[in-house]
N, C-alpha and C positions, 0 to 999 in steps of 0.2 A: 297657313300664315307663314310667309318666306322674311327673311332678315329685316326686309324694310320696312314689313309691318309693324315692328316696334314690340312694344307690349313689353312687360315687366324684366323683362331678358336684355331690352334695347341699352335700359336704363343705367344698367349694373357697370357697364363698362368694360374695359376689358383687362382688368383686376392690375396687379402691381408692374409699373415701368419699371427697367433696368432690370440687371443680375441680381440675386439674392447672396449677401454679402458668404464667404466663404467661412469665415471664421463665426463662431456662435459669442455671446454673453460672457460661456462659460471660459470659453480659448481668450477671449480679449482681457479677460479678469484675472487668466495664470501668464500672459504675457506681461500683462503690468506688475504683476508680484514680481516677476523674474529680472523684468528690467530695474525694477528699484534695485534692487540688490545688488546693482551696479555691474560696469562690463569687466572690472578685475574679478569678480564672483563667477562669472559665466565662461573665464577663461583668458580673458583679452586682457594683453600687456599694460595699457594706460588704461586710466579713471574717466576717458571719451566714447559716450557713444555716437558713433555713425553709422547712417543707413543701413548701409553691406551688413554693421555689425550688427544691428536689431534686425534685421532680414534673417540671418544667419539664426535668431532666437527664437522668432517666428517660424522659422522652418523646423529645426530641433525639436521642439516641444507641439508644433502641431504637422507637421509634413509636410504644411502649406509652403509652396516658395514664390516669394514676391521681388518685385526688381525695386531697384532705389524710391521711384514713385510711388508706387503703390503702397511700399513701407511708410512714404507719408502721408499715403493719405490717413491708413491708420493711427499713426501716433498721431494726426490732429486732430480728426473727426471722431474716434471711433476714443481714445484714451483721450481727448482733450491736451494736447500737451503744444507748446510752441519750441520756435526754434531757439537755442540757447547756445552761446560760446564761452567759450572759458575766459575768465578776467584775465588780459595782460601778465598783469602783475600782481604775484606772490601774496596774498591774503596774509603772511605771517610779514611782508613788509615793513622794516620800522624807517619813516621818516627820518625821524632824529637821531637816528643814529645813521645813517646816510651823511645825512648834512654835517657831521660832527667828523666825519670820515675824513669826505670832502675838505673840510676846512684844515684838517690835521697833514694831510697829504698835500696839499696845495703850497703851506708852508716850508714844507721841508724839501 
């Protein structure tokens, strides 16, 4: 019986498409603990994560090294996470005292 005979072998297929991912369960689960704990914990001057920077955590902790892309395909597919920018402006912002500023300084 040659290839094109078929039979129970034919059937099976030709088992999993693509690479088999580099990082296991276990690596994606101490990456995400790490990155909670934000990029001033890990070393990095501001409270921003970017690529390079989570590449740079990835690599650290598993020796794996990824370029900008591949870093996200992780953080979305693999941690479930989307892209997020920092608010403009200042969370401890007080309106009314802006406006009271404004109105003090305008007069004089």
């Amino acid at each position: 019986m040659d290839q094109t005979d078929g039979g129970s072998e034919a059937s099976e297929g030709a088992g999993r498409a693509g690479r088999w991912p580099r990082l296991d369960d276990t690596q994606i689960a101490a990456i995400r603990d790490e990155l909670l704990k934000g990029p001033q914990a890990n070393g990095f001057a501001t409270g921003v994560w970017t690529l390079g920077r989570v590449a740079i955590v990835i690599e650290r902790l598993t020796g794996v090294t990824y370029g900008p892309t591949q870093t996200w395909t992780i953080l979305r597919t693999r941690l479930g996470w989307s892209r997020q920018r920092p608010a403009r402006r200042a969370v401890e912002r007080d309106e009314d005292a802006i406006v009271a500023w404004r109105e003090n300084e305008c007069r004089g």
